[in-house]
C-alpha positions, 0 to 999 in steps of 0.5 A: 862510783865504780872503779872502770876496769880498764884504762882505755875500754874502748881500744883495750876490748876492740874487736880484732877485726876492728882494730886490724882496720885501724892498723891498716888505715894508720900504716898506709898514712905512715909508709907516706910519712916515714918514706917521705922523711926518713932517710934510712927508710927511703934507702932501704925501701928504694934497695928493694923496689918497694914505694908506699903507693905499692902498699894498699893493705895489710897483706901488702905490707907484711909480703913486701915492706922488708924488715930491718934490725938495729945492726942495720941501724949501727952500719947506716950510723957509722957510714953517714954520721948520724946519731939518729941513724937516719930515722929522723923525720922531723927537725931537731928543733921540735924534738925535746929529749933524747936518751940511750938503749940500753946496748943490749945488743951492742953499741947503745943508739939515741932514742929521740921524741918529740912532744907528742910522741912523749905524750903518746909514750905516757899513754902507753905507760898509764895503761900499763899501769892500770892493769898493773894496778896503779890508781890516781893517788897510789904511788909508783917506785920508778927504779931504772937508771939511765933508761928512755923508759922513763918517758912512759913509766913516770910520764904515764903515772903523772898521766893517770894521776899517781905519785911517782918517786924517780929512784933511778939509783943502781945498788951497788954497795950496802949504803944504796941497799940500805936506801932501797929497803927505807924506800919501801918502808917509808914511801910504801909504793903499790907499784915497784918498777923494775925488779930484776934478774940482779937485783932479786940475787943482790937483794936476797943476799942482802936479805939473809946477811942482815937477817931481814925477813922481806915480808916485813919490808915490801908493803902489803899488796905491792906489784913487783913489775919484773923485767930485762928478760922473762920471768920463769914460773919458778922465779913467781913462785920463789918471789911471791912465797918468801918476799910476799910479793906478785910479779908482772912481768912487763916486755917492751923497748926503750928505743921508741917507748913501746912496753906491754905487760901481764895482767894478773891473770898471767897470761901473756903481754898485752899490747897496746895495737891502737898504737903499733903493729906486732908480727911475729916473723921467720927470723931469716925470711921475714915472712909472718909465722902462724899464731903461737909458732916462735918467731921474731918479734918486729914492731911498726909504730902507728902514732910517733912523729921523730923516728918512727919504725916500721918492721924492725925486728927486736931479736926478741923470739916470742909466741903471740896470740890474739884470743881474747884474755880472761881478763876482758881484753882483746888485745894480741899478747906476747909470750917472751922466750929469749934473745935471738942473739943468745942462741947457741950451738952446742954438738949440732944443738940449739940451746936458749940461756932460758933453758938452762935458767929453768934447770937451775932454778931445780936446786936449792942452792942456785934457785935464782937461775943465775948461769951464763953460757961461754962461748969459748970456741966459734964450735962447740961440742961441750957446754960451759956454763957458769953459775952462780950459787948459795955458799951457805947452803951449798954443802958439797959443790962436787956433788951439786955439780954432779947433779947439775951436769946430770940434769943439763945433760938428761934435759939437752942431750949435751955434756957439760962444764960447770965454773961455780961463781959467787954472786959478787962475781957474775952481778950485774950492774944493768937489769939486763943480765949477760947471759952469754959471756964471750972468751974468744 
């Protein structure tokens, strides 16, 4: 019998034109919904002068249902009380978990679910799964702590049948790295989530201090599922030629168990549309920008019932396109670029921890790309990064900081001040690694 190819053809390989009409009959239903039941929505929405009954398409919606952002999400919680900051739309009662964000952004919010929308969240994670290339009686490696993901990573391997093994332990110490590589070894995942920023720096330190050669470790085939910010090319080529290993990276937001991934044709994330609406905005005005401008990223859920959201901005600045992938999908991909709150102005310039990630990822010494911006002034004219580097192999750091400035400078036009680091120093015990660091 042949392997289907996809795990839902039917809503994966949908014509745009078909499922831009699925979208809208599924948003018109849930406007009533939300501002029937929500009271953050029904506020915001009164504020403005907007009623579902003025929104009759799609064109409606995106030009007069305004966005909102998980500040605006705090300052309602703060105000009233509430932990579910006003999103709530049906009663505790037939709600069955709960968990936390991860707090990016700032304070962490409480995700909460009921029955369907975890059975919603599980069908999200088996397609993305499949693409990933999880099959009934392959075993997936679920390694996030803490994190509501988990609803669709092992709620979806269940879905499609694998095994799923909840190793949600961080590696702080030697003991629990010892326990990571045994895992590997002995229950040999085809699928690994989540390979991090920190935990490819923790790793490969380990690695070369107990003279372990990764290939021998990960088994032959395994998907490392990448993820807490994009991965750059040099980052999938540093992975897959000295840890034998592919990357897919996977995007996506644990407050209502929404993820997209990469196929292995690594271009772009694929979203899942038959169950919420992607735009890409202006992150001032909200207005949608042209396909393949950078924009932020802003979600409406199609299919939840406890807190849906519609239009909330993610502080994620992508790229999407809705051209059909060479891989047979038609769905709209996402191309992460960075975290609008990691923007910073330095001489008048606007410069992405990304960009300096990548110009790291030049030198030997500190390949992992592992630097964080300081803020340490409301203006800055020079930027001060620090960075996180090799000792071993670092032969003269006088040097390597000569050569770093140089090409921060050649590539952003602006000075620079680099504070070399040990790993152990700038870890992160979060797979979202701080990427700025504030001093003032």
């Amino acid at each position: 019998m042949t392997e289907k190819r996809y795990w839902d053809e039917e809503m994966e390989t949908k014509s745009r034109d078909e499922m831009r009409s699925i979208q809208e009959s599924k948003i018109l239903k849930t406007l009533s919904y939300v501002y029937e039941n929500s009271a953050f929505h029904k506020k915001l929405w009164n504020e403005k002068g907007i009623q579902p009954r003025d929104i009759k398409t799609l064109e409606d919606f995106q030009s007069n249902v305004p966005c909102f952002n998980k500040e605006m999400l705090r300052a309602y919680r703060d105000e009233n009380g509430d932990a579910f900051c006003g999103m709530l739309c049906v009663p505790t009662e037939q709600c069955i978990y709960s968990s936390m964000s991860s707090g990016t952004t700032g304070e962490a919010t409480y995700p909460i679910f009921t029955k369907r929308d975890m059975d919603i969240a599980a069908e999200n994670g088996a397609r993305n799964l499949w693409t990933q290339g999880l099959r009934p009686r392959k075993r997936l490696l679920y390694d996030l702590p803490h994190h509501p993901i988990i609803c669709s990573m092992v709620g979806g391997a269940i879905k499609l049948g694998a095994l799923a093994l909840n190793k949600a332990v961080p590696i702080t110490s030697e003991f629990e790295l010892e326990r990571h590589v045994a895992t590997f070894k002995y229950f040999k995942p085809d699928v690994w989530f989540l390979l991090s920023p920190p935990a490819v720096s923790i790793m490969g330190d380990y690695f070369k201090k107990k003279s372990i050669d990764p290939k021998n470790i990960f088994p032959k085939g395994m998907v490392a599922v990448y993820g807490g910010e994009p991965v750059t090319e040099g980052m999938r080529k540093s992975i897959f030629n000295e840890w034998g290993i592919e990357i897919l990276s996977q995007g996506g937001t644990g407050d209502f168990c929404w993820i997209n991934t990469e196929c292995h044709e690594h271009d772009g994330l694929h979203c899942p549309d038959d169950l919420t609406f992607v735009e890409v905005v202006d992150p001032k005005t909200n207005v949608p920008v042209p396909a393949g401008e950078k924009g932020e990223l802003a979600i409406t859920t199609l299919e939840m019932q406890a807190a849906p959201v519609i239009r909330f901005k993610m502080d994620d600045i992508v790229t999407m396109t809705d051209k059909s992938c060479t891989c047979g999908r038609t769905t709209s991909r996402l191309y992460y670029y960075d975290r609008k709150v990691n923007e910073t102005i330095i001489a008048g310039k606007s410069i992405f921890p990304i960009e300096i990630r990548q110009l790291l990822e030049e030198f030997p010494e500190t390949k992992d790309g592992i630097g964080q911006i300081v803020r340490y002034a409301d203006k800055m004219e020079t930027l001060k990064v620090r960075v996180g580097y090799d000792p071993v192999i670092t032969k003269d750091i006088k040097k390597l900081e000569a050569k770093v400035q140089t090409t921060l400078y050649n590539a952003l036009g602006v000075r620079s001040i680099i504070e070399f680091v040990s790993m152990e120093q700038i870890k992160s015990l979060s797979h979202k690694f701080p990427r700025i660091l504030k001093e003032y």
